[in-house]
C-alpha angles and dihedrals in degrees: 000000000000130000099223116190106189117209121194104201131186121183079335117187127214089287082089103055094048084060099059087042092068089037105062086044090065095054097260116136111219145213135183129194104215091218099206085297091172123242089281088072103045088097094074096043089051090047093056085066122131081011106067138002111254123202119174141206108224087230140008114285105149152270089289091051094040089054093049092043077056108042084046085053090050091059093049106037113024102042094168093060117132109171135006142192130207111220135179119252095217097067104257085120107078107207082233098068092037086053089054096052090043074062102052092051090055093052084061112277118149101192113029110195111185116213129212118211086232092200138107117020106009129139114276091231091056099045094051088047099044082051093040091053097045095053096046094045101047087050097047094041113022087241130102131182127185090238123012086165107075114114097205102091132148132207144185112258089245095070098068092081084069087030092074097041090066117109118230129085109189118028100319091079099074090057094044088044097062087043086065094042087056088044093052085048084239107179102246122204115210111207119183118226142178116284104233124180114172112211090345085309089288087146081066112111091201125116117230092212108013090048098039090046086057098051097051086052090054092052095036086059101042082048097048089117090068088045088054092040087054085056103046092044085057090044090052094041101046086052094046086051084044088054117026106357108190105358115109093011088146092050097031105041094045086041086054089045093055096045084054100050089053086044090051092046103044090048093049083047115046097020120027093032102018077129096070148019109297118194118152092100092115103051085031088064097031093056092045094050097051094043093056085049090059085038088054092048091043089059095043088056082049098057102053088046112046125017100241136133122268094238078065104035091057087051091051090061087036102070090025083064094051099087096022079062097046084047087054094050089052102057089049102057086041095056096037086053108034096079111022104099091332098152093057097038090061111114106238120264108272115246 
């Protein structure tokens, strides 16, 4: 079975070829997506020949195009193919680290996310970002991860059939992405790396506004069901304080809750992945039902403590719970991940 390393590339320099240099000396077979690069650069991809496969996109259409165009190219040209990882062409990706995913995925992980310790000197741009997306996509989706932004990430060959289901053609497909491998319940791996930027990632093609923006827009839209389920919980609420107000809080809020929750889990399913296996139903139910219980017990304390009607007083714990409920998240995945296979999970010391 073949080791792939899959490189997106636009208007790439010889960093590039040094990279697939050290890779194919490491036993990895390679292969780069030429993404409408432009004739000037056609010297470095002729000059990747005998070393690495090269596909190309006519024109520029993006790192998720580029990846599809790629995984596409796997299965056809590359049948033996068993795992493969998806790297950067600029050098933020140290062989080290590729070689140790390529590692994990051979100790039986299906979904390999690499991880970057996003502390000390690290561009302002990317800081706020990497915050910013952690944030947004724990609360969206339950799940938090220290970094969903890596791109350095490996994958059983098996995985490409949903890969190429997933919406998304520039960078907003990484993120979206890992939104349809949660919602599947894949095991993911996390695997911390070295935090490279090269000349304040200056090398980077991505748009700090124009790019985030678009991939905000890509998740808001995969995760319009919890949009819609936000909508229709103020709707019901805002009846429920109109009719009966308090009475029955400990019987209405957790029965809207749990409305919600099979509304949530029948769209998601027949509707937004009806394309693949959907299978987060029961987490999905079980989360919802204990945080309305915390919701129901927000709004009694707030009874008893401001004269205010129940439509606001669920608002109020509500929006108290947000960022309980991100801390929560948190401290799960940190205590799920601090002892299981720490010691070889450690990026190596840098030199």
């Amino acid at each position: 079975m073949e080791d792939v390393v899959l490189i997106p590339a636009y208007r790439p320099d010889e960093t590039l070829l040094t990279l697939v240099d050290e890779l194919v000396e490491n036993g990895l077979k390679v292969l780069v997506v030429n993404d409408g690069s432009g004739k000037p650069y056609d010297v470095i991809f002729n000059a990747l020949a005998g070393k690495a496969v090269v596909v190309a996109n006519e024109t520029n259409k993006g790192k998720g195009a580029a990846l599809k165009n790629g995984m596409s190219s796997i299965r056809s040209l590359i049948p033996d193919c068993g795992w493969f990882i998806t790297a950067d062409a600029d050098g933020q990706h140290k062989v080290t680290d590729i070689l140790r995913v390529r590692d994990e995925l051979h100790l039986g992980s299906e979904f390999v996310l690499t991880v970057r310790n996003l502390s000390g000197d690290i561009p302002f741009r990317s800081r706020v970002g990497n915050n910013l997306s952690r944030y947004i996509y724990t609360t969206l989706t339950g799940h938090y991860f220290t970094d969903n932004q890596s791109g350095l990430r490996g994958f059983s060959v098996n995985n490409i059939d949903w890969l190429l289901e997933v919406g998304g053609e520039k960078y907003d497909y990484e993120m979206n992405m890992l939104y349809y491998a949660d919602k599947q319940g894949i095991s993911i791996t996390t695997l911390p790396i070295e935090t490279v930027y090269i000349d304040g990632n200056s090398s980077s093609h991505f748009d700090p506004i124009r790019d985030t923006l678009r991939i905000y827009k890509r998740l808001f839209a995969t995760a319009w069901v919890t949009f819609a389920e936000t909508y229709i919980c103020e709707v019901m609420l805002l009846n429920i304080s109109l009719l009966l107000g308090y009475k029955d809080i400990h019987i209405t809020v957790p029965s809207v809750g749990i409305a919600l929750a099979f509304f949530n889990i029948i769209m998601n399913k027949f509707i937004v992945f009806r394309h693949v296996k959907y299978a987060d139903a029961i987490r999905t139910l079980m989360y919802t039902i204990f945080r309305y219980i915390a919701y129901t017990a927000g709004c009694i304390m707030i009874k008893y403590t401001v004269d205010i009607s129940l439509f606001f007083a669920f608002n109020i714990a509500a929006i108290v719970c947000i960022p309980l409920e991100f801390l929560m998240h948190k401290f799960t995945y940190l205590s799920r991940y601090k002892d299981v296979n720490k010691e070889r999970r450690q990026p190596p010391p840098s030199e």
